[in-house]
N, C-alpha and C positions, 0 to 999 in steps of 0.2 A: 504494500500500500504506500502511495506516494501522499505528501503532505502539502502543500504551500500556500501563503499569505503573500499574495501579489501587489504591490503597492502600483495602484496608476498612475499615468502620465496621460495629463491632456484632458478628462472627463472630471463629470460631478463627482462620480461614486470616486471615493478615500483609495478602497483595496477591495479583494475578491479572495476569498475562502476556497481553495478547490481540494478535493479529495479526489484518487483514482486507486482504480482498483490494482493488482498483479496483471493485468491488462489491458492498463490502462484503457477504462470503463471509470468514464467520469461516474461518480458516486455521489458528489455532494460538490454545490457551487451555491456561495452566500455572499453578494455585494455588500460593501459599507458603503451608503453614500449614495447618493444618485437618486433616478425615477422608479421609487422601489416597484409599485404596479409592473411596469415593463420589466422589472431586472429579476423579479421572482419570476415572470412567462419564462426568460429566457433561461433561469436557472432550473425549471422543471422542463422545458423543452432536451437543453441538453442534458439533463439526470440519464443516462442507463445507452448513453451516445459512446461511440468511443472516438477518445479525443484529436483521434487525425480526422474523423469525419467531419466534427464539431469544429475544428480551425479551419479546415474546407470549406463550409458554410459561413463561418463569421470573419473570416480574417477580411482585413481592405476596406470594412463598412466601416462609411463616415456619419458625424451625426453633426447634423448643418454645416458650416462654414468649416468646425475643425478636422484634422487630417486623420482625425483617429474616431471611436466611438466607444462604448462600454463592451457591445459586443465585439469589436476590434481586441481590446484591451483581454480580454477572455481567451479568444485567439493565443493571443503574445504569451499569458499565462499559460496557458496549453503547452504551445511551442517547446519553451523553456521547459515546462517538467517531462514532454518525452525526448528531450536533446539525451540525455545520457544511454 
């Protein structure tokens, strides 16, 4: 089981809570910060995803003028816990 507390860059939401499984099978995703309504969809949409499908879907989405988004930011946290 992988752990990490993602700290954002560029969004509302503070950081992102993600848990994955020995297969990386996202398990648990909880934002600090941000449009909670949209950021619980998002974090029950990807619960039970596995996290290269889940960066395939979110990575590259902006949310209005900035270069990033929350779903972005989720993405980047993904990335980073299956780099190893």
């Amino acid at each position: 089981m992988k752990q990490l507390t993602y700290m954002t860059r560029g969004t509302c939401s503070k950081s992102i809570d993600i848990t994955l499984d020995d297969s990386n099978i996202v398990t648990s995703v909880s934002f600090v910060g941000g449009c909670n309504g949209n950021l619980q969809g998002i974090s029950k949409l990807v619960t039970g995803m596995k996290a290269e499908d889940a960066i395939e879907k979110l990575e590259g989405i902006r949310c209005g003028y900035k270069s990033t988004s929350c779903p972005d930011q989720l993405a980047q946290a993904l990335k980073q816990m299956t780099a190893d």
